[in-house]
N, C-alpha and C positions, 0 to 999 in steps of 0.2 A: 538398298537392302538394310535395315535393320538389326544394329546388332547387342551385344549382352558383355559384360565381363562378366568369368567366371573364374571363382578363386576354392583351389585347397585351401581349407585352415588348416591351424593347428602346427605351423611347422612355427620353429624359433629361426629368425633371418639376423645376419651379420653382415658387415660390407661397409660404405661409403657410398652415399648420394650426395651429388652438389644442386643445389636450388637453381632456378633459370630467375632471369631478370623480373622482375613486381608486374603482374598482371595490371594490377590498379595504377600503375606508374604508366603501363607503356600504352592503355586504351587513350590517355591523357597526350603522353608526351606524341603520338604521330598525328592526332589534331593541331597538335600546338605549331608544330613543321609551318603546316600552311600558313602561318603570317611571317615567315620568313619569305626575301625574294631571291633567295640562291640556295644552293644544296647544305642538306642537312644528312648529318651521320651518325646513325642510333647503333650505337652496338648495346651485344647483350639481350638482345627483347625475345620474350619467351615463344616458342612455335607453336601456338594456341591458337583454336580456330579465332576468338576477334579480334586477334591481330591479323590475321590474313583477309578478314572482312575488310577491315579499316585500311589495307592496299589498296583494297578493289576500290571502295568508295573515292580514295584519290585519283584511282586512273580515272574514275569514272567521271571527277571533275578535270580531268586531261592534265592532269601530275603524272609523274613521272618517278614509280618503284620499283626498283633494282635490289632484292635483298636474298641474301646468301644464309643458311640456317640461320646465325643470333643477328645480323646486323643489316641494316637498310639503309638503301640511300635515296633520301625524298628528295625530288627536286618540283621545288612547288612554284617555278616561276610561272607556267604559263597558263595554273589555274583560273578556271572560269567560275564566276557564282552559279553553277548549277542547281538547279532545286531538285534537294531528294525527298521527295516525300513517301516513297514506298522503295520496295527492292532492301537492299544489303543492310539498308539505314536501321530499317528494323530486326534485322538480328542480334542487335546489342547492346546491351541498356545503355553502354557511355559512348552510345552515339549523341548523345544531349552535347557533348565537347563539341561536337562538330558546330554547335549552336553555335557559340564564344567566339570558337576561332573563324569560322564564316564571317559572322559580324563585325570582328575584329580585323579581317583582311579588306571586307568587298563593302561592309555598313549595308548588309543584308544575306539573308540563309532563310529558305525551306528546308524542314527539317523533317520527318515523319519522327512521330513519337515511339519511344524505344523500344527495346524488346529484352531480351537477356533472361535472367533468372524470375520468378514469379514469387517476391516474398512479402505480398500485400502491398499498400499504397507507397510508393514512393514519388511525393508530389513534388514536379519544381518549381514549386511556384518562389520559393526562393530563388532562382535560377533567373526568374522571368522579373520578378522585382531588380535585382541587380542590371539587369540590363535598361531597361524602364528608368532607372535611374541616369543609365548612360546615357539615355538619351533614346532608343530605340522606341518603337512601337512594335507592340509584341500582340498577334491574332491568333485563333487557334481556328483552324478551317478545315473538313471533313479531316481530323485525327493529324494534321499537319502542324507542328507550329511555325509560321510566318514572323519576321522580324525585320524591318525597317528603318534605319535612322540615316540622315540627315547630313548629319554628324554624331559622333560621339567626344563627349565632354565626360571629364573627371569629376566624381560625387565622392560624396559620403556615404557607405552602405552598410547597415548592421541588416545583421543576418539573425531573425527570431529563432532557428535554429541552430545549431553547429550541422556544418551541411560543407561534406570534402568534396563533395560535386559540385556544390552550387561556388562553394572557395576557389575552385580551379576554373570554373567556367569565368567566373566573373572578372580573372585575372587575366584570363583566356582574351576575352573583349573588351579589357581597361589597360593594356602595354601598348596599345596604339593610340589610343585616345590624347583627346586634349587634355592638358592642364592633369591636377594631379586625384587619384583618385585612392582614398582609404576603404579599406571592407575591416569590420570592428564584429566579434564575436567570430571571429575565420576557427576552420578549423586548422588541426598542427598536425595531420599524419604522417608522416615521413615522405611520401608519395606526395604532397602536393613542394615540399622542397626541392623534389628532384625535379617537379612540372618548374617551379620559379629558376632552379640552377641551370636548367637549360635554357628560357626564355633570357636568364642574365647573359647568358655564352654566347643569345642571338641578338646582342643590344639593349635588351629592355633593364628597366631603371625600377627594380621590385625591392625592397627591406621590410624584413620584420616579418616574415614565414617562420614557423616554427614558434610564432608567439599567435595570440589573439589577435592583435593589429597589426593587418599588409598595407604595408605603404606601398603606391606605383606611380611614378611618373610619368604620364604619356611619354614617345616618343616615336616620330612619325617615320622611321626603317626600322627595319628588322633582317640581318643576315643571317647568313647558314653556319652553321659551328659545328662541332663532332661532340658527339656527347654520349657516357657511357652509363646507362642505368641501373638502381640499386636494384638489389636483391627481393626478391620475394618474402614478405616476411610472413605472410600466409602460407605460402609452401612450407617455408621452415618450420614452423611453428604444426603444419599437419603431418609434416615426416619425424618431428619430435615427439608427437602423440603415435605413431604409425609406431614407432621405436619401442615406446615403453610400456607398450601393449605387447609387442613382438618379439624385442630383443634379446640374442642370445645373452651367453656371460661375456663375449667380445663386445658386446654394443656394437650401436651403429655410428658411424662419424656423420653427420652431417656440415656440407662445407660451402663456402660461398655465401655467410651468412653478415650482416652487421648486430653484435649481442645488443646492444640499444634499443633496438627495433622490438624483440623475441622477450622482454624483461616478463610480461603476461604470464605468457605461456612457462617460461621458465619458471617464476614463483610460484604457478599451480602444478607444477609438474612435483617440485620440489617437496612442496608440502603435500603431496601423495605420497611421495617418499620414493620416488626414480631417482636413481641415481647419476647426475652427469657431470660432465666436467666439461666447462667452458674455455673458447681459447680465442685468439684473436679476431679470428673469422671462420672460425669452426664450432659445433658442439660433437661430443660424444654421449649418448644414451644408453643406457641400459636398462634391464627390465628388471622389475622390482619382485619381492618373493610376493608382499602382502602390499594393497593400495588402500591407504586411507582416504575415506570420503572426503570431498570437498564443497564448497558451496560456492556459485560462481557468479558475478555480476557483466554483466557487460556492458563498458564503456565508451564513449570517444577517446581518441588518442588521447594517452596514453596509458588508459583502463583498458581491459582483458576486452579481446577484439572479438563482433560480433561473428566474424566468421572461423571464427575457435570454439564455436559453442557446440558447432555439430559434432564436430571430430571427436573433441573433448567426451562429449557425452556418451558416445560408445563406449571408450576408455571406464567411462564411470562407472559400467556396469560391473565391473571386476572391482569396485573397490566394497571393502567391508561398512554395510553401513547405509545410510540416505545420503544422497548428494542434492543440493536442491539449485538448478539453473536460473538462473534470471535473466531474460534478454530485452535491455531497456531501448535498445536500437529497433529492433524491429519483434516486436509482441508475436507475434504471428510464426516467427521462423522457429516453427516444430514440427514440419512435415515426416522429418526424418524418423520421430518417434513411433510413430503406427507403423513404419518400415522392421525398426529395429525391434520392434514387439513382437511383428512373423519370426524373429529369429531367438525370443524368449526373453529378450529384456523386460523388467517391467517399469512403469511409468506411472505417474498421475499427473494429468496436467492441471496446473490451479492458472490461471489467469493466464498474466505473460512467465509462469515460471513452467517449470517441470520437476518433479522431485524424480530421480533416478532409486530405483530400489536395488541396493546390493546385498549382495553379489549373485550374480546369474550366470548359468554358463548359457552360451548361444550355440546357437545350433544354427548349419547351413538351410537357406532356403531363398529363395526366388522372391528377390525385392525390388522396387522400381526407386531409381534416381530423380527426385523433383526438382531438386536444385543441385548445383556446382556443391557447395561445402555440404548438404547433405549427401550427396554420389561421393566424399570424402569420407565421410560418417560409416558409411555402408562396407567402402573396401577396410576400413578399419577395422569393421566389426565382422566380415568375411575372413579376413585374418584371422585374428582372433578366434571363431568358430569352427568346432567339430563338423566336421562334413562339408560339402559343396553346397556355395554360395553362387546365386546367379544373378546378375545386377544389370537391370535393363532403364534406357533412360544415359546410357555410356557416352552420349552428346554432351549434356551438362559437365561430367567429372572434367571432357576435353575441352571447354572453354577454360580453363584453369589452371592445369596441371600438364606441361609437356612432359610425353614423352613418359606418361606413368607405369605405362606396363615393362616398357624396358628399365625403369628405373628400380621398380619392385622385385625385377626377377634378376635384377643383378644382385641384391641381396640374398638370393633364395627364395624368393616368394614361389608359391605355384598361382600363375594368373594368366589368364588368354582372353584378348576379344577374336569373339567369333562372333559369327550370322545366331540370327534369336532361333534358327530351327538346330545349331546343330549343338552336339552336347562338346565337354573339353576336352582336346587335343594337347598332348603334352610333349 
């Protein structure tokens, strides 16, 4: 059955949220398990529908997961190279890891090409280069991709993009390999340090993550280690937007955070004029009388991240002024606009930008979630708005975000998923 979030606006929320462990860390770090040949133990990892995908795909290669709310224990010794080319593979786009670490384990992986969120072309052919260089032979067959080698030997890989999937994929299938292997133009997101600190924890020989150039030296095992993963810093950074749209004069504490990660969203928060106060691993937000425009770029690590653009932009509607969006990652990712206009914002889209028109008040009404940080966009702007909001498409928001209704309503929110026929039960 089919169901909807549905939210009262209008109410001011106080309290403390703690973040769950980096979505984009942990779709990575339980491929990576598999080139270890003893147990592996992830604590922390967020309870998100594609982390529960990414079990089933291991049982399904005859691993072995055992995991209790945040923590799992993989035991990937007596996987098999099975080929996935349809089924679970394709519910999530970073199933393309599974590529890496397949090849990396067995030096072959069917793989069915991904699925996940729809924010126009995301090619990898970078992906497919860096392997190609390994040595593989890479086919694409009725929507499957096939990959092959031999052996795998250490190259030289520059990467014509900054590409944190194709960065982690290819480090994914070069800690086994021969001889030593560089990838030059890498990217630096926090997430793929945490994919190389754990691959260190399981033997492997990685320097130089967190810069442009990864060095890795083959090395032919790989053991099981216990390893605890960082924070979300897309969560953090949408419950800091949730905040200073919403907050009462207590603020909200947000906790479980590293500030390093959040400096983005911090800086635009700031120069709107919220007020917070930063602390070791915490923020506290508050809600601002008056929000000044801003104008916002999005970058690669560690420029203003592309999946703060949605959030963010609801937010924009309350400020005085034009705010004008730029999203240089992905041009396309403005679905959430035509959403947030049933609810009175206005907009104009000019190319890859969007000028935000303020200040609008929103009003509740009946929008569909197209993507994960746009179903962010939306409950931010249900918030935010006079009257009831109904928000269908509540698949997406949960590939993301554990646990958001109990997280909202511990602050005060009024918010319910129910079934698409029945109205809110409070």
């Amino acid at each position: 059955m089919s169901e909807k979030l549905v939210i009262r606006g209008g109410r001011k929320l106080a309290g403390t949220i703690s973040v769950d462990g980096a979505k984009n860390s942990a779709v990575a770090l339980i491929p990576a398990a598999i080139l270890a040949e003893s147990e592996v133990v992830l604590e922390g990892l967020p309870e998100i529908s594609d982390v529960f995908t990414l079990y089933n795909i291991i049982g399904e290669l005859g691993g072995n997961v055992q995991f209790d709310k945040n923590k799992a224990i993989i035991d990937p010794s007596h996987l098999t190279a099975m080929p996935l080319p349809n089924g679970n593979v394709k519910k999530l786009r970073a199933s393309y890891y599974l590529m890496g670490a397949m090849l990396g384990r067995f030096k072959k992986a069917v793989v069915g090409l991904p699925g996940g969120c729809y924010l126009g072309p995301r090619p990898i052919d970078q992906h497919i280069k860096g392997f190609e260089a390994l040595g593989a032979k890479v086919t694409n067959e009725q929507g499957a991709i096939y990959l092959r080698a031999d052996e795998l030997r250490g190259a030289r890989i520059y990467l014509d993009v900054v590409s944190v999937g194709a960065t982690i994929n290819i480090m994914l299938a070069a800690v086994r390999a021969k001889g030593k292997t560089v990838i030059e133009n890498a990217a630096k997101e926090p997430e793929i340090i945490d994919v190389a600190t754990l691959l260190n924890n399981m033997g492997a020989n990685i320097k130089g993550v967190g810069t442009d150039t990864i060095r890795i030296q083959g090395v032919e095992h790989l053991h099981g280690c216990h390893h605890t993963i960082i924070p979300d810093r897309i969560e953090a950074g949408t419950y800091m937007v949730l905040a200073a749209a919403c907050s009462s004069e207590q603020g909200i504490r947000i906790e479980n955070i590293i500030p390093d990660h959040i400096e983005g969203i911090h800086a635009k928060l700031s120069e709107m004029g919220v007020p917070m106060q930063l602390e070791d691993d915490a923020v506290v937000v508050g809600g601002a009388v008056d929000y000044k425009k801003v104008d916002i770029k999005t970058y690669a690590y560690p420029g203003f991240p592309t999946d703060l653009q949605q959030p963010l932009t609801a937010l924009l509607t309350q400020a005085e002024g034009n705010s004008v969006v730029t999203d240089t990652i992905y041009p396309s990712r403005f679905k959430h606009i035509a959403e947030l206009g049933r609810m009175g914002g206005q907009f104009k889209l000019e190319g890859r930008s969007a000028v935000v028109l303020g200040k609008t008040d929103l009003q509740g009404a009946k929008v569909t979630a197209t993507d994960l940080r746009a179903g962010a966009a939306l409950v931010i702007a249900g918030l935010l708005a006079n009257g009831t909001t109904e928000i269908f498409g509540v698949e997406h928001i949960e590939r993301g975000y554990s646990k958001i209704i109990e997280k909202l309503t511990s602050i005060g929110a009024e918010i319910a998923k129910v079934s698409e026929e029945e109205t809110f039960v409070s």
